[in-house]
C-alpha positions in Angstrom: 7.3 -101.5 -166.5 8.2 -100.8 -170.2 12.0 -100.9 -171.5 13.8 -99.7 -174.8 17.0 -100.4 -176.7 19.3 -97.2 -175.9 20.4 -95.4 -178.9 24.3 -95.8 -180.4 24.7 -91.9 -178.9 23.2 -93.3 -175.4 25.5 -96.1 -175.0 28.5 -93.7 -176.3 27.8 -90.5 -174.0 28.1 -93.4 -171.0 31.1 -94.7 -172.1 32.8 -91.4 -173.6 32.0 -90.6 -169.4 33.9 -93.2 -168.1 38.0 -92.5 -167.6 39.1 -95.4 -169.9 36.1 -95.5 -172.7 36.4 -98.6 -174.9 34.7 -100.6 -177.4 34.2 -103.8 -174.9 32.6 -101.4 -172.5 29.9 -100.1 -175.1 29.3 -104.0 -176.3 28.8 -104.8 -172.8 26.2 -102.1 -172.1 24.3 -102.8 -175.2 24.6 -106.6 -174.6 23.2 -105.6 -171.1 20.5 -103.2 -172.4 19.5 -106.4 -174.7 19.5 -108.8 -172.6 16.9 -106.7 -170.1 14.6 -106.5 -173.5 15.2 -110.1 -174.3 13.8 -110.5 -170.6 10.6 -108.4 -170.5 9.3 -109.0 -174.3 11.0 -112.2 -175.2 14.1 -113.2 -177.2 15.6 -111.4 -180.3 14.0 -108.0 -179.4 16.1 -105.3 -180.5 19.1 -107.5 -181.8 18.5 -106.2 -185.6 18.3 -102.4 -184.7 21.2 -103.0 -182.5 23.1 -104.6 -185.3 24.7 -101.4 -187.2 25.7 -99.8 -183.5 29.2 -98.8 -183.2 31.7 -97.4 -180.2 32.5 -93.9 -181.1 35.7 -92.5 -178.7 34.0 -88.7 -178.2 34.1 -86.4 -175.6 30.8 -86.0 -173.7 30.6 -82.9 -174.6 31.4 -82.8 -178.5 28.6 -85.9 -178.1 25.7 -83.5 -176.7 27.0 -80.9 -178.9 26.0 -82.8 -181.7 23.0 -84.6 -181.1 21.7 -81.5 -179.4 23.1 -78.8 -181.7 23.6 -75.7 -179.7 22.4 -73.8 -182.2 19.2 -76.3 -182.9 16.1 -74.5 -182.2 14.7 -77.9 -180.9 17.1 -77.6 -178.2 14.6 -75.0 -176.5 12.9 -77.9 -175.5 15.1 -79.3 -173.1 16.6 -76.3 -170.6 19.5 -78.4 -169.6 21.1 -78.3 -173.0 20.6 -74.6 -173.9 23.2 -72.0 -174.6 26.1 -72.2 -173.4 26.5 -75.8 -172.6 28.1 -75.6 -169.5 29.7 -78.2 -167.3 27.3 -78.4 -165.2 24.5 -79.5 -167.8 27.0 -81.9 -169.1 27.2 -83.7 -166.2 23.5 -84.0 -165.3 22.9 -85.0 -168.7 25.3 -87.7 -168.3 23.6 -88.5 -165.0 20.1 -88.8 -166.7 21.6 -91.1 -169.6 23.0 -93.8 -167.0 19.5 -93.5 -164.6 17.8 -93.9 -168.0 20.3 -96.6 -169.2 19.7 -98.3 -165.3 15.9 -98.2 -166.2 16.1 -99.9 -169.2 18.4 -102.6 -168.5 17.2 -103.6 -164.8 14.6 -106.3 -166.3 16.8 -108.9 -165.8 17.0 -110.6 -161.7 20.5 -110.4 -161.4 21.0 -107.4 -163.4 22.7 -105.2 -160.1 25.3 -108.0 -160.0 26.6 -107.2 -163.6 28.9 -105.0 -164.7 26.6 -103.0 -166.8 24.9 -101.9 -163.3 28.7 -101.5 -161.2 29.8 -99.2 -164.3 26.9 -97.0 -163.9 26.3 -96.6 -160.7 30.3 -95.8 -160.3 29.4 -93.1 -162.8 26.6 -91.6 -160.4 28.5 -92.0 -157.5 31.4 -90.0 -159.3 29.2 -86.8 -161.1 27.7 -84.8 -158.3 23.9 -84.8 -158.4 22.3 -81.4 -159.6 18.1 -82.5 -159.3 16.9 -78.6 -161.2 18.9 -79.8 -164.4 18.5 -83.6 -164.3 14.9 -82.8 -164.6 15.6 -80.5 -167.3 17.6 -83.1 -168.8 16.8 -85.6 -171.7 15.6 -89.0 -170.8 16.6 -90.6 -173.9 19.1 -89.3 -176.4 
């Protein structure tokens, strides 16, 4: 199994999902997503690229907006985030991002004891599954 650092926007859409986003949450999830890498390729992995990221309070929304510019013509790639961003694609994109974030982080043994792994399960439990546009959703962002 392979794993890689989540991006700043990543660790930000799972916060910015959360109802009390903060900046200790976001260090936690990239210390978490660290330590998994630290785990399967050896110490230090990451740490430098992870060194300019910052918490950014952002709605979900205004996040995916962003990144995936609604009026981007890459967006045609990814069905989930096409015209008009609805709540529905919001919430399975949020869904992908903590099953990607879940994959990337798991290397660790006791990595379903941490908070990192409480926080996003909570967050699946709490979004209501839709499998047609989780599969249409990005993996990574």
């Amino acid at each position: 199994m392979s794993a890689f650092l989540c991006s700043q926007d990543h660790l930000n859409l799972i916060v910015n999902a959360t109802p009390f986003p903060s900046e200790n949450m976001f260090k936690l999830l990239l210390q978490e997503n660290l330590r998994s890498l630290s785990a399967r390729y050896g110490a230090g992995t990451d740490e430098d690229c992870a060194a300019d990221y910052t918490f950014e309070e952002i709605t979900p929304r205004d996040l995916i907006a962003r990144v995936y510019s609604e009026t981007d013509s890459s967006a045609d790639l990814y069905p989930a985030i096409k015209k008009p961003l609805t709540e529905e694609r919001i919430i399975a994109q949020i869904r992908k991002a903590c099953e990607c974030y879940d994959y990337q982080a798991c290397e660790t043994n006791d990595y379903h004891e941490t908070t990192a792994s409480k926080l996003v399960t909570l967050l699946l439990d709490t979004y209501q599954e839709n499998e047609k546009l989780e599969n249409e959703a990005i993996w990574g962002i």
